[in-house]
PQR file of N, CA, C, O and H, with PARSE charges and radii, in Angstrom:
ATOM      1  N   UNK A   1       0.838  -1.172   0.000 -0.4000 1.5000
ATOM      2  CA  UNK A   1       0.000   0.000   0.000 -0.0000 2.0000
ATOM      3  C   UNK A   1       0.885   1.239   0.000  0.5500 1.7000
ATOM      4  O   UNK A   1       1.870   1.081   0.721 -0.5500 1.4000
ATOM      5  N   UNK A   2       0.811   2.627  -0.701 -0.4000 1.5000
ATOM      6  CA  UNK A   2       1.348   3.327  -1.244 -0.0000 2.0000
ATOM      7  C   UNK A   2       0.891   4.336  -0.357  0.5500 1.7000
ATOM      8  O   UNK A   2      -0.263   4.103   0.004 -0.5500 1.4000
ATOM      9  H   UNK A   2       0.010   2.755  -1.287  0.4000 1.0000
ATOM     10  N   UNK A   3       1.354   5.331   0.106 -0.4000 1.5000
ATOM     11  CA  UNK A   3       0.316   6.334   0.994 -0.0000 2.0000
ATOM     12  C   UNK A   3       0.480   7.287  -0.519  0.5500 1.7000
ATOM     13  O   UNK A   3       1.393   7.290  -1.346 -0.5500 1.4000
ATOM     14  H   UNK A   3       2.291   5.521  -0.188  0.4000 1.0000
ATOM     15  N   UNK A   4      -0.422   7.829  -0.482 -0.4000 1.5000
ATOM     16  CA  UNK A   4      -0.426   9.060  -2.163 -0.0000 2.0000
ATOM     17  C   UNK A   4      -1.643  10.342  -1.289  0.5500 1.7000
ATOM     18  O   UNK A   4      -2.805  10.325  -0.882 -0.5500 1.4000
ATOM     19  H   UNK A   4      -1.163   7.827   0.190  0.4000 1.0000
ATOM     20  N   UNK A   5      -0.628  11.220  -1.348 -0.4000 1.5000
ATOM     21  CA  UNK A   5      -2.012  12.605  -1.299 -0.0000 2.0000
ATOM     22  C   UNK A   5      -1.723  13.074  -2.298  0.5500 1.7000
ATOM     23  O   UNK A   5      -0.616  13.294  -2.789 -0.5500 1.4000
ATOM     24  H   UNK A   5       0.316  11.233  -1.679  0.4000 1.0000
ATOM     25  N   UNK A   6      -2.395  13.195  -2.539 -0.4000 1.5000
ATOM     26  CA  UNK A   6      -2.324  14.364  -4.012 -0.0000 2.0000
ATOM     27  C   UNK A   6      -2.589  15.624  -3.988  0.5500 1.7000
ATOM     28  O   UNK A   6      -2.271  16.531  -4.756 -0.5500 1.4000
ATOM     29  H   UNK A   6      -3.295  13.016  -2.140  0.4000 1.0000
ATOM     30  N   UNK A   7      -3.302  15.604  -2.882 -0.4000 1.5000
ATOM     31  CA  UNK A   7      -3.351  17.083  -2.147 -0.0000 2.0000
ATOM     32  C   UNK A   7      -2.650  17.854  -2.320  0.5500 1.7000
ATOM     33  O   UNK A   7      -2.948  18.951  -2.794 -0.5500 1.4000
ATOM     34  H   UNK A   7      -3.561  14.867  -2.257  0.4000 1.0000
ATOM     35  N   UNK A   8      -0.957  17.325  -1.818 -0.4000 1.5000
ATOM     36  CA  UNK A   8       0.376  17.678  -1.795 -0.0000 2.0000
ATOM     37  C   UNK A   8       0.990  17.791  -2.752  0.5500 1.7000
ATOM     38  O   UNK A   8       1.483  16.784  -3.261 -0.5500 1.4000
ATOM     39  H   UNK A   8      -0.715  16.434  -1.433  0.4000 1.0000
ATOM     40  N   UNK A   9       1.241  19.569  -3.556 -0.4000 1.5000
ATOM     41  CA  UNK A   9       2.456  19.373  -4.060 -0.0000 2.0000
ATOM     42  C   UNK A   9       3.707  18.738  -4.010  0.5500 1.7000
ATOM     43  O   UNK A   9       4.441  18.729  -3.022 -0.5500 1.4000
ATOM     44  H   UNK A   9       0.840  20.387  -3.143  0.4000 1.0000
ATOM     45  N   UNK A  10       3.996  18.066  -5.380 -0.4000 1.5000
ATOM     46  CA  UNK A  10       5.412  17.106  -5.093 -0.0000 2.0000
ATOM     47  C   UNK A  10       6.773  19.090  -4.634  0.5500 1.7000
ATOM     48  O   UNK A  10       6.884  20.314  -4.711 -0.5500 1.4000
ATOM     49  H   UNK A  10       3.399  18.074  -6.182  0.4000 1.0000
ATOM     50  N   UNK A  11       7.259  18.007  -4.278 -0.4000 1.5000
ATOM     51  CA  UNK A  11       8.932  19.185  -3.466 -0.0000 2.0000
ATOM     52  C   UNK A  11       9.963  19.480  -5.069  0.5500 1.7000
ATOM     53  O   UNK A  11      10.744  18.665  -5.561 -0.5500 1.4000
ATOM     54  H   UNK A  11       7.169  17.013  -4.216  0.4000 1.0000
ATOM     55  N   UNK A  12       9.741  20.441  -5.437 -0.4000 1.5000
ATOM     56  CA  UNK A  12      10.856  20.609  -6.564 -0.0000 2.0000
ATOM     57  C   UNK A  12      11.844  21.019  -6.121  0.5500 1.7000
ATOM     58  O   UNK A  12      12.007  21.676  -5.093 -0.5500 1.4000
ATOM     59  H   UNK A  12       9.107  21.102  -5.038  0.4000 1.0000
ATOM     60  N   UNK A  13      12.928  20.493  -7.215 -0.4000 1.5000
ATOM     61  CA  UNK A  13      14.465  21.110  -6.551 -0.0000 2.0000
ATOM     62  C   UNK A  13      15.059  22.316  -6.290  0.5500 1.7000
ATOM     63  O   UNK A  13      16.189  22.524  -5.848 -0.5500 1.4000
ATOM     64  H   UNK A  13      12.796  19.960  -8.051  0.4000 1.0000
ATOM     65  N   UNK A  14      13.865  23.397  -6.724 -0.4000 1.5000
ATOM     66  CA  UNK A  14      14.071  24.865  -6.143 -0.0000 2.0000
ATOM     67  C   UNK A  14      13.849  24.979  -4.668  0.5500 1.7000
ATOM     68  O   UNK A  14      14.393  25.678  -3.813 -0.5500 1.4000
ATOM     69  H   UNK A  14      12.947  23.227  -7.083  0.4000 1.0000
ATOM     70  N   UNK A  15      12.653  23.866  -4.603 -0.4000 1.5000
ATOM     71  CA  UNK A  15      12.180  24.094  -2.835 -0.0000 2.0000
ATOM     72  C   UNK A  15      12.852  23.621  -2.229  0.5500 1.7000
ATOM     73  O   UNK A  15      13.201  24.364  -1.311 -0.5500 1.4000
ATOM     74  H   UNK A  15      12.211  23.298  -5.297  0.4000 1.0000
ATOM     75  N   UNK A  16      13.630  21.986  -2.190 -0.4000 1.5000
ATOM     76  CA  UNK A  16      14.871  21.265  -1.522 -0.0000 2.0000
ATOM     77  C   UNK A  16      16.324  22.318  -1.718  0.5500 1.7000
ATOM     78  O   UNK A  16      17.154  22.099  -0.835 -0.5500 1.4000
ATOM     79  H   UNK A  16      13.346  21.383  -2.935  0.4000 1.0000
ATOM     80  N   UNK A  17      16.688  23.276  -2.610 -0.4000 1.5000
ATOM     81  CA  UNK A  17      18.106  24.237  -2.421 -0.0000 2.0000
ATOM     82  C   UNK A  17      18.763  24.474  -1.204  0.5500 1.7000
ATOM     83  O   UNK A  17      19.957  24.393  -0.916 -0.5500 1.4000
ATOM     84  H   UNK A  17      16.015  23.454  -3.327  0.4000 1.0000
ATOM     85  N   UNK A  18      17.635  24.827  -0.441 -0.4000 1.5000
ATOM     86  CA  UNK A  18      18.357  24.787   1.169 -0.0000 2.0000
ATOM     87  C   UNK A  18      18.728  24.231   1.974  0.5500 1.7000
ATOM     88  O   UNK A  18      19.653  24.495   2.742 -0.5500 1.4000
ATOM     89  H   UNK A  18      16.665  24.893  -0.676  0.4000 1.0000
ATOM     90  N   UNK A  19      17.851  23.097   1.911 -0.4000 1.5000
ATOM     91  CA  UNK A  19      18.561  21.519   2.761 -0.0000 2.0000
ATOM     92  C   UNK A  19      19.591  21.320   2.006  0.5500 1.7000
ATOM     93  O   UNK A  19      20.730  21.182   2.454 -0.5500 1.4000
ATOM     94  H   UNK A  19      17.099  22.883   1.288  0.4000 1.0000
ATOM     95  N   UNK A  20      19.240  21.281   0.592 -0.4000 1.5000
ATOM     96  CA  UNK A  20      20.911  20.653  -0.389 -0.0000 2.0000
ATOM     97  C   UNK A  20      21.964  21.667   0.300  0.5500 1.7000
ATOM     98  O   UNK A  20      22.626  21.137   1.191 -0.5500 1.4000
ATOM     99  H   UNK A  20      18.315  21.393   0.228  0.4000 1.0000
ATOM    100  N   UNK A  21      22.126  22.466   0.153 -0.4000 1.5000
ATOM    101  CA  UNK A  21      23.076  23.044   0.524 -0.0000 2.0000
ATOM    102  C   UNK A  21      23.560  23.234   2.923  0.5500 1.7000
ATOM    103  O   UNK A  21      24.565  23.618   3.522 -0.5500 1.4000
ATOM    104  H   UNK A  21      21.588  22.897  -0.572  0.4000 1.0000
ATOM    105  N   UNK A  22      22.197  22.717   3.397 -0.4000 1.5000
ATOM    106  CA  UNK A  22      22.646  22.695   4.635 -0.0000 2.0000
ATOM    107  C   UNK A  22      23.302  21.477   4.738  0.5500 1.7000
ATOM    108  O   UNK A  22      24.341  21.592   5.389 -0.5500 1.4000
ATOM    109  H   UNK A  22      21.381  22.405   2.911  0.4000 1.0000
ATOM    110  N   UNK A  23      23.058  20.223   4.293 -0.4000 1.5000
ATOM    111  CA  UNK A  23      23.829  18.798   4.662 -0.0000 2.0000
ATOM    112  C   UNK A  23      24.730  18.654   3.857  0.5500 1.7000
ATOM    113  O   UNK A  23      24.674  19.323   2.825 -0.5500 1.4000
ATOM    114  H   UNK A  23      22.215  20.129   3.765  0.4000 1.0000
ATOM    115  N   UNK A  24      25.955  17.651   4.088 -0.4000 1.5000
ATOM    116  CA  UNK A  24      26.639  17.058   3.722 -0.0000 2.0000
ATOM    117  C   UNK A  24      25.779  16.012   2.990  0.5500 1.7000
ATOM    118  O   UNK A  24      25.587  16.136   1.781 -0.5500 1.4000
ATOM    119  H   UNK A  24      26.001  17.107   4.926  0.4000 1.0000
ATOM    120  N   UNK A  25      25.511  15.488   3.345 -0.4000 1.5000
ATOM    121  CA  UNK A  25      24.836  14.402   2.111 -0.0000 2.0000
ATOM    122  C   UNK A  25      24.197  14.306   1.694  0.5500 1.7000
ATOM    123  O   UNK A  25      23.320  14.927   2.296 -0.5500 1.4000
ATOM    124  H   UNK A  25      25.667  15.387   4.327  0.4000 1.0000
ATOM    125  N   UNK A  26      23.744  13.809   0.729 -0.4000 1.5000
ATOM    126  CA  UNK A  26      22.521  13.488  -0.471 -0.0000 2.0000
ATOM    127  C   UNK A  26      21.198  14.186  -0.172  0.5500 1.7000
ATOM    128  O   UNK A  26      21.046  14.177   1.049 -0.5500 1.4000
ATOM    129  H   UNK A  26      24.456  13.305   0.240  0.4000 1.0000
ATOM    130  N   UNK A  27      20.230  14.758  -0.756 -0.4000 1.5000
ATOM    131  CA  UNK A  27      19.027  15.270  -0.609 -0.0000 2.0000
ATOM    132  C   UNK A  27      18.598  14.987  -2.129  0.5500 1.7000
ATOM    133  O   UNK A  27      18.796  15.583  -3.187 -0.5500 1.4000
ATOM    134  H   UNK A  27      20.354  14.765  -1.748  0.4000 1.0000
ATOM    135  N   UNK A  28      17.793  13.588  -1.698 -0.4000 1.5000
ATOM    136  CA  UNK A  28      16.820  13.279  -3.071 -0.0000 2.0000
ATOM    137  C   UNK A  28      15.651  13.129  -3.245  0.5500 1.7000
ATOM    138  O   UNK A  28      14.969  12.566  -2.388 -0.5500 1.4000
ATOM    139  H   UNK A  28      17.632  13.103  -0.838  0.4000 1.0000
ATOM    140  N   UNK A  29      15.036  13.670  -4.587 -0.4000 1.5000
ATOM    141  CA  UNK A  29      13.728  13.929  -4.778 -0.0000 2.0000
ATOM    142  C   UNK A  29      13.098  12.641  -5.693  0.5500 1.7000
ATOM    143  O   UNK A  29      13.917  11.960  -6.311 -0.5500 1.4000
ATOM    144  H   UNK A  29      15.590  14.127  -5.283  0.4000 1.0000
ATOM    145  N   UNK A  30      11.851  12.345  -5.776 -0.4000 1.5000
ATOM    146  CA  UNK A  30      11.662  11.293  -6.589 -0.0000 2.0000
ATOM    147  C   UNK A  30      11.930  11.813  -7.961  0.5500 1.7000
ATOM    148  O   UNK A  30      11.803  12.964  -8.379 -0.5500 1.4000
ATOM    149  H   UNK A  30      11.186  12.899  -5.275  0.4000 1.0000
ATOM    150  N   UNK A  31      12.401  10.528  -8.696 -0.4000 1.5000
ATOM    151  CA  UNK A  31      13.008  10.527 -10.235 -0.0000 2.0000
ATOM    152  C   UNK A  31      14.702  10.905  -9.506  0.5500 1.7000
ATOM    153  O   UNK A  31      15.519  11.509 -10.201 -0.5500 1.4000
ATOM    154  H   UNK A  31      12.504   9.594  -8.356  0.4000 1.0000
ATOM    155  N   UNK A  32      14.942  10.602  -8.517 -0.4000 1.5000
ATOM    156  CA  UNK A  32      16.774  10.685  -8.956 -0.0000 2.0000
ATOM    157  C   UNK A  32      17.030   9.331  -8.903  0.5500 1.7000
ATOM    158  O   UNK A  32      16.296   8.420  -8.522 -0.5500 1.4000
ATOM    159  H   UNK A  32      14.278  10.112  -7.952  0.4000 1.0000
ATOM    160  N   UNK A  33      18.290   9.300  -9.381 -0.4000 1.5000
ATOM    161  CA  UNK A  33      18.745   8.263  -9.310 -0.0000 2.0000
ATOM    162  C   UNK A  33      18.182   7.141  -8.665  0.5500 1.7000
ATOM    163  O   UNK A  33      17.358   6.302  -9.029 -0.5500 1.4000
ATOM    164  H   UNK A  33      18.887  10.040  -9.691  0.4000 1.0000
ATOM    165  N   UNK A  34      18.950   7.359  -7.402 -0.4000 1.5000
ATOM    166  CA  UNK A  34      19.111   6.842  -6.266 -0.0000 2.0000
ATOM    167  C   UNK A  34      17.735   6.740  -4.944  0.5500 1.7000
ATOM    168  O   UNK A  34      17.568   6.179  -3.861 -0.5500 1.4000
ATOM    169  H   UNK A  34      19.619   8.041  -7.106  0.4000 1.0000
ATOM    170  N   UNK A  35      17.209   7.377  -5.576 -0.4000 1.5000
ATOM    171  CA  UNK A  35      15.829   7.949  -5.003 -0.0000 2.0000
ATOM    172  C   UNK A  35      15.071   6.054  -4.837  0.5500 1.7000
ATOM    173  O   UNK A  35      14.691   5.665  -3.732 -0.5500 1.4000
ATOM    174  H   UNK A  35      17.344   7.833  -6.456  0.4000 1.0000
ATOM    175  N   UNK A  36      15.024   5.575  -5.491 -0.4000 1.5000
ATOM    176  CA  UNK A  36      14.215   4.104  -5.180 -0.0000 2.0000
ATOM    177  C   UNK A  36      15.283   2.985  -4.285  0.5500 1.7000
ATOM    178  O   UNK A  36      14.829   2.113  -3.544 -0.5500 1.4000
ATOM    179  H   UNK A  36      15.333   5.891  -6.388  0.4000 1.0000
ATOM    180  N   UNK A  37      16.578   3.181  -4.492 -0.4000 1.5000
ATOM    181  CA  UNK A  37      17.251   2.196  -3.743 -0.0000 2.0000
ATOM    182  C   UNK A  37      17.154   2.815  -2.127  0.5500 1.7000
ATOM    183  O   UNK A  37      16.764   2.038  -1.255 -0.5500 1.4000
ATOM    184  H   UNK A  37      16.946   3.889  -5.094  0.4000 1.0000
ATOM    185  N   UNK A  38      17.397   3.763  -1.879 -0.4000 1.5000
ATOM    186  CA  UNK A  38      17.583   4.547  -0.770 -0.0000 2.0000
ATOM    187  C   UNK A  38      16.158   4.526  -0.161  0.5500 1.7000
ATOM    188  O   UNK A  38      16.227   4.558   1.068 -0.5500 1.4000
ATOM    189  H   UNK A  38      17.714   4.394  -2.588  0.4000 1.0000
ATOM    190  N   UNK A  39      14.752   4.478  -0.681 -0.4000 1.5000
ATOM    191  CA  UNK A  39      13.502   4.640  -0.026 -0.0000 2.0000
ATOM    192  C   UNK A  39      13.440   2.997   0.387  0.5500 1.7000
ATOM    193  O   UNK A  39      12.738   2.683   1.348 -0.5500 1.4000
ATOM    194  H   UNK A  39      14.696   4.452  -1.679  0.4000 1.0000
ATOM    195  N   UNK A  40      14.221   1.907  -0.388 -0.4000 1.5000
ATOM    196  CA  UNK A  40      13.757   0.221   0.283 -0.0000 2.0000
ATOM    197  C   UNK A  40      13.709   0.222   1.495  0.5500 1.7000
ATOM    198  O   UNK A  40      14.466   0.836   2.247 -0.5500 1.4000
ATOM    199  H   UNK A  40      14.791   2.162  -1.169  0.4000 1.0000
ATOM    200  N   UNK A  41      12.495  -0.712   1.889 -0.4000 1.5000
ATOM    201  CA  UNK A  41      12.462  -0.903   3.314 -0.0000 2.0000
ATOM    202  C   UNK A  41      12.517  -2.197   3.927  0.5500 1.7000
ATOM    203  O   UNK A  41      11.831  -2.936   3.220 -0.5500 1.4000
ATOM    204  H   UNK A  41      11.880  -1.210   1.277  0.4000 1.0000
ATOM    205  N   UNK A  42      12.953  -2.782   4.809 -0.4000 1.5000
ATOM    206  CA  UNK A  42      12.747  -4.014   5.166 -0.0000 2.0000
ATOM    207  C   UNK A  42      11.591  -4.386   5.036  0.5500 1.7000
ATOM    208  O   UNK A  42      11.601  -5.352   4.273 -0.5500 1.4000
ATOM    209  H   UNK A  42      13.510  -2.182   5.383  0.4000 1.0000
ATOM    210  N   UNK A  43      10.714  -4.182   5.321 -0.4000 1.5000
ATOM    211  CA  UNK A  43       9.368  -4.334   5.706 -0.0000 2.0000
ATOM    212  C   UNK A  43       8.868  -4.155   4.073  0.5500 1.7000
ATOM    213  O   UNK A  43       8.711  -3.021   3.620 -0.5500 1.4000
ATOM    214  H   UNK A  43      10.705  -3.398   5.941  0.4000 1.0000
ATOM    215  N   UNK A  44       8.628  -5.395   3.213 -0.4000 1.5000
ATOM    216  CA  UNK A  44       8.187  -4.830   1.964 -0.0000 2.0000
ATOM    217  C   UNK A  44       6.511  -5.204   1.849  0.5500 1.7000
ATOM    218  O   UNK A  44       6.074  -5.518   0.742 -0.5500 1.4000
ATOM    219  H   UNK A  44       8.755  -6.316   3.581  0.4000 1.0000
ATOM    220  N   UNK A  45       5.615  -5.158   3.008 -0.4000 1.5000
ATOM    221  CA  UNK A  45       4.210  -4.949   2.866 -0.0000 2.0000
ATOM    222  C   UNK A  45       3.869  -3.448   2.966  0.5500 1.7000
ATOM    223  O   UNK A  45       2.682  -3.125   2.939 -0.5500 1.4000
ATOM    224  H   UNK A  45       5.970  -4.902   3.907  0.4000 1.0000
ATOM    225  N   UNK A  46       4.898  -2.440   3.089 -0.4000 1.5000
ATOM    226  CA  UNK A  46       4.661  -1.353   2.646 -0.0000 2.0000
ATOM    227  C   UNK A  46       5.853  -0.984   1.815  0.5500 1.7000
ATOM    228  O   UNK A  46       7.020  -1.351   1.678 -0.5500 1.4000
ATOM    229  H   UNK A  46       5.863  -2.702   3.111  0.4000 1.0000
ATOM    230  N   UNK A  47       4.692   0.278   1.116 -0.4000 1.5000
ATOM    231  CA  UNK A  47       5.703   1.017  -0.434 -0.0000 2.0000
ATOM    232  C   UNK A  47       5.733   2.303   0.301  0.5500 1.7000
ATOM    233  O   UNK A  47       4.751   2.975  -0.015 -0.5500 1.4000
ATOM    234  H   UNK A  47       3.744   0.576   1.227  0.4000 1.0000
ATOM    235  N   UNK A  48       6.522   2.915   1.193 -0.4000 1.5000
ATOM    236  CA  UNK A  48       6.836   4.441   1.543 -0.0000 2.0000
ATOM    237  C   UNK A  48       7.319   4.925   0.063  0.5500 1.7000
ATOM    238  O   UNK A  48       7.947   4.247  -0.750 -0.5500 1.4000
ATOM    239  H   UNK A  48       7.319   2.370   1.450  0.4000 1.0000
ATOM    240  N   UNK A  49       6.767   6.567  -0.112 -0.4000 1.5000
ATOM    241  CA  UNK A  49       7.378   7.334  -1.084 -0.0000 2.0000
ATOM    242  C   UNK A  49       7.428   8.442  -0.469  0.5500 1.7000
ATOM    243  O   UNK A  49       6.467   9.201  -0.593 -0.5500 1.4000
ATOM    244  H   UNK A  49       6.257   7.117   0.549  0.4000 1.0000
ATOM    245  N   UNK A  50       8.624   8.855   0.406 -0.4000 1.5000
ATOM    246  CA  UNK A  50       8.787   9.801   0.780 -0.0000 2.0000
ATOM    247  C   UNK A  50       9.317  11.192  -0.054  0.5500 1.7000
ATOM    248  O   UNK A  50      10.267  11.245  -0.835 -0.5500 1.4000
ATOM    249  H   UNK A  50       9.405   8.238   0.507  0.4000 1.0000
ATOM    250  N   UNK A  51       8.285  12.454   0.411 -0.4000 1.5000
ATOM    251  CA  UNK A  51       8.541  13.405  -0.806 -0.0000 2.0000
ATOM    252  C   UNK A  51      10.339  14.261  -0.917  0.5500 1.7000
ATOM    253  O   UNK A  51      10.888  14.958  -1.770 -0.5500 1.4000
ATOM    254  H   UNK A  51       7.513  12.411   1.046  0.4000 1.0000
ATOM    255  N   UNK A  52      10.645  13.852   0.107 -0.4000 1.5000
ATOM    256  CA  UNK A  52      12.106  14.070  -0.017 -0.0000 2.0000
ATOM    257  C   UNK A  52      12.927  13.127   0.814  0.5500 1.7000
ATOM    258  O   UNK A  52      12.287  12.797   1.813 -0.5500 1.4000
ATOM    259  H   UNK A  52      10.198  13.286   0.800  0.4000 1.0000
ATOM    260  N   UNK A  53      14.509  12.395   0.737 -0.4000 1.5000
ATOM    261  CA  UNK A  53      14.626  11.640   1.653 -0.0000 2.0000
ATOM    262  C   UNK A  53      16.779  12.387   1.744  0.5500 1.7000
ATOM    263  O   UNK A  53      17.399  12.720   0.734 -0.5500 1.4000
ATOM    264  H   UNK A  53      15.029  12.663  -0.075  0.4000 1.0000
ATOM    265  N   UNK A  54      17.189  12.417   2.754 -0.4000 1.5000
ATOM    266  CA  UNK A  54      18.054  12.613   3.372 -0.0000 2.0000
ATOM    267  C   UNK A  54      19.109  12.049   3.237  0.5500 1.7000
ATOM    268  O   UNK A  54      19.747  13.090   3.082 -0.5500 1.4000
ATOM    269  H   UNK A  54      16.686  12.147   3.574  0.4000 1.0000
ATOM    270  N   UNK A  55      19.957  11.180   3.151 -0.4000 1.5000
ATOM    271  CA  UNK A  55      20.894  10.473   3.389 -0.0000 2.0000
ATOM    272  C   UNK A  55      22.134  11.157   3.791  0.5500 1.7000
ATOM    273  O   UNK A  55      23.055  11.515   3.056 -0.5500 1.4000
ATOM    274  H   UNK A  55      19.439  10.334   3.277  0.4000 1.0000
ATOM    275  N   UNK A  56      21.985  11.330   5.497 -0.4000 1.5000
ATOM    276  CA  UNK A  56      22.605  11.936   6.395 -0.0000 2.0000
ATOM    277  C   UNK A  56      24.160  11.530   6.530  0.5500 1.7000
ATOM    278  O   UNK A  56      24.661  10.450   6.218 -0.5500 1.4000
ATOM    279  H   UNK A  56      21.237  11.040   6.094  0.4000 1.0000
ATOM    280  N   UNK A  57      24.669  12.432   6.961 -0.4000 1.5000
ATOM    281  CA  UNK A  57      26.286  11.613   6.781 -0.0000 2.0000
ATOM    282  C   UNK A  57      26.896  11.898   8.380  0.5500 1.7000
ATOM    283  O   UNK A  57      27.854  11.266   8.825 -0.5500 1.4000
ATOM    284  H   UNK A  57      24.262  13.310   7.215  0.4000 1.0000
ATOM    285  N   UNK A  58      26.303  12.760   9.005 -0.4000 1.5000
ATOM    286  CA  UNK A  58      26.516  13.306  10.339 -0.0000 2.0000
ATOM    287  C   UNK A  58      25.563  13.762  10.750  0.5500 1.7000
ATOM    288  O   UNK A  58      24.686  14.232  10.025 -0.5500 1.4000
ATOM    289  H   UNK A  58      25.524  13.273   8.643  0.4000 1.0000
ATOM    290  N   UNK A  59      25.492  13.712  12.565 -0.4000 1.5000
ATOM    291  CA  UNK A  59      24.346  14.333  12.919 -0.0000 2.0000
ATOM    292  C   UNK A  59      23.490  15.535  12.794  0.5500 1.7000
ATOM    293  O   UNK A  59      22.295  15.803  12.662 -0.5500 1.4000
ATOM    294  H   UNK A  59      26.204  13.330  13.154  0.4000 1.0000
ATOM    295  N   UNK A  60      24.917  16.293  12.920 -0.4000 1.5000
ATOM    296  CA  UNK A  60      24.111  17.734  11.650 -0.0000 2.0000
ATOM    297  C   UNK A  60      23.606  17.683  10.852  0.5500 1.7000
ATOM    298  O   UNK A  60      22.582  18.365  10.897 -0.5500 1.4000
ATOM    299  H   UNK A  60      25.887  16.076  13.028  0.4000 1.0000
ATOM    300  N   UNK A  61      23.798  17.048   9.774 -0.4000 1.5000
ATOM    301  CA  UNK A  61      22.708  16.555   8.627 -0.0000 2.0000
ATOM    302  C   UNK A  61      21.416  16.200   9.159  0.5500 1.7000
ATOM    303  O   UNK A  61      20.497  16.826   8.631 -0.5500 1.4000
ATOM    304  H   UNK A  61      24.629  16.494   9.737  0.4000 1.0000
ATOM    305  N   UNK A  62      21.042  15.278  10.159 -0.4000 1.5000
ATOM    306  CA  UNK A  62      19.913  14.989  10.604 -0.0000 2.0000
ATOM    307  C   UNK A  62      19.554  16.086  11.340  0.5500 1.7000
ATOM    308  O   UNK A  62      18.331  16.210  11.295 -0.5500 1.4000
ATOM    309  H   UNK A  62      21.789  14.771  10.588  0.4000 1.0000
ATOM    310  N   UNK A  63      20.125  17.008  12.052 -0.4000 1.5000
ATOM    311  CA  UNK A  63      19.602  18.280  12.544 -0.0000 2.0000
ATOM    312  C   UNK A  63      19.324  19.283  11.721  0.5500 1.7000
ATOM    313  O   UNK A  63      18.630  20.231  12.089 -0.5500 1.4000
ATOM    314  H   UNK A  63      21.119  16.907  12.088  0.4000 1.0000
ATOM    315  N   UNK A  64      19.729  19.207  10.762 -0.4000 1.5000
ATOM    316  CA  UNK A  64      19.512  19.998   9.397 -0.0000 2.0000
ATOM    317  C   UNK A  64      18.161  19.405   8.535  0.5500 1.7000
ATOM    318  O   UNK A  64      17.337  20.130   7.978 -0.5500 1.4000
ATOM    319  H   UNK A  64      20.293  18.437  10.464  0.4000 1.0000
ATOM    320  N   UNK A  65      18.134  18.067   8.558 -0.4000 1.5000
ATOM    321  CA  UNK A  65      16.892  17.737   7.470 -0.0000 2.0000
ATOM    322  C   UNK A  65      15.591  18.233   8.584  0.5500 1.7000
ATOM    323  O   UNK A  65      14.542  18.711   8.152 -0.5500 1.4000
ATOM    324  H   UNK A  65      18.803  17.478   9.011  0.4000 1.0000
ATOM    325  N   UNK A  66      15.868  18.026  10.102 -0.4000 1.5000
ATOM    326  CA  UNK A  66      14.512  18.079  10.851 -0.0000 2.0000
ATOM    327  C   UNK A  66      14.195  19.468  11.154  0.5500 1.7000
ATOM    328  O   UNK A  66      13.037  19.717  11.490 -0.5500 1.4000
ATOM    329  H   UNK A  66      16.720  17.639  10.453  0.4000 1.0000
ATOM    330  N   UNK A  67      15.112  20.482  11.080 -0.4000 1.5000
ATOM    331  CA  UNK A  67      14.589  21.780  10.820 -0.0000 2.0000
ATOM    332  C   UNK A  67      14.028  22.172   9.710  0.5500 1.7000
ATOM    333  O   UNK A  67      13.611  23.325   9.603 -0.5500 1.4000
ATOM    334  H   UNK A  67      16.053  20.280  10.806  0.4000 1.0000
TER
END
């Protein structure tokens, strides 16, 4: 099961600029690359599609994506 709002504008890469540039690592939007290997979950009775996902390299990074 897929959670989908559609409600929600998808995040374009004008709106992610600032996280990209606060972390050290990766800030991906769906359609990158890496964007489907990085969202797998153990748990494959769910399909998460998260509208942006992080791949933190230090804790700052994670203090950076949660601001």
């Amino acid at each position: 099961m897929a959670f989908d709002d559609s409600s929600l504008p998808p995040v374009v890469p004008e709106d992610a600029a600032a996280l990209v540039a606060a972390v050290a690592g990766s800030v991906l939007l769906p359609g990158d690359a890496a964007y489907d290997d990085e969202r797998a979950v153990f748990n494959l009775n769910h399909e998460l599609v998260p509208a942006v996902i992080v791949v933190a390299e230090s804790a700052a990074d994670v203090q950076a994506a949660v601001a």
